[in-house]
Structures are given as C-alpha cells and as structure tokens.
N, C-alpha and C positions, 0 to 999 in steps of 0.2 A: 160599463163604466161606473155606477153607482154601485151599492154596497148593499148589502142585505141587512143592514143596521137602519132601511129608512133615505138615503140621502141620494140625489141626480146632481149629474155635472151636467153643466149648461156652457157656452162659450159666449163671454158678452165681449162686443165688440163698442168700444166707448167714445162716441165722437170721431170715428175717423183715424182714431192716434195711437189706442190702444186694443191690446185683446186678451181678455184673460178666461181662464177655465175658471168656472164656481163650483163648489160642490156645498150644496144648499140640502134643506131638508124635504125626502119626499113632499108636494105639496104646497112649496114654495109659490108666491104670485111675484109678478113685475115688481109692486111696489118692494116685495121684502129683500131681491136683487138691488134694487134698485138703492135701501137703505143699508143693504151691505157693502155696496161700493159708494156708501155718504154721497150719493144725489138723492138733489130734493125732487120727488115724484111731479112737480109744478113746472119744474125747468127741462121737462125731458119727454120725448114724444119716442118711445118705443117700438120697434118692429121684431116680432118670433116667427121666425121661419119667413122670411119675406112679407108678411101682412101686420099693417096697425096695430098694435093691442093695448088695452086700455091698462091701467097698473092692477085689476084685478083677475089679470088672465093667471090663470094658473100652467107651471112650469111642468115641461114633463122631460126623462133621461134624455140628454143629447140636443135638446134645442138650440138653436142657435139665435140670440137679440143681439142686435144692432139701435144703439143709443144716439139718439140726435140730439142738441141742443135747441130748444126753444128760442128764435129770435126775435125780441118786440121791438116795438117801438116803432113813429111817426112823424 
C-alpha cells in the first residue's frame, strides 16, 4: 500500500460516522493522525488494531484506528 518515497496508509475510522484511508509519513504517531484530520489529541481516545493507544504510538503500513470521542461531564 505505501510507497517507497517513505509514506503508510492507515484506515482511520472516525467516531462511528466515518472512514477514511491516510497516507501519512513512514513513522507517523496517533497524535500526527490525529492533527491531520484537525482533532484535538485531548478529545479523543484512540484504538490500533483493536487495543488503546496513547497519541504517541507510532503508525505502521495498514493499521487500522478507530477514534472515539471523549465524553465529560457530571
């Protein structure tokens, strides 16, 4: 999927709503996903590959994240 220029496609799945292919730079982490598709890293609780990951996981070809929204409040 990725190129020999450096870059992995990943498939982010956004709240439920949406899904798109990225193609980010080898080495890419959650958070830099995360400010490619303008979410603030504070409002979002990430999942790669089915497991948590914090915003400084790093991305590799073909993973798959699933984006939740953060819900507060009391």
């Amino acid at each position: 999927m990725g190129n020999v220029r450096g870059t992995i496609k990943v498939r982010a799945r956004i709240f439920g709503r949406e899904e798109r292919i990225l193609s980010l730079p080898r080495g890419s982490t959650i958070e830099k996903l995360l400010r490619a598709l303008s979410l603030n890293p504070v409002e979002v609780v990430a999942t790669k590959n089915g497991e948590v990951v914090t915003e400084d996981e790093v991305l590799e070809e073909g993973d798959e994240v699933e984006l939740y929204s953060v819900v507060s409040g009391g």
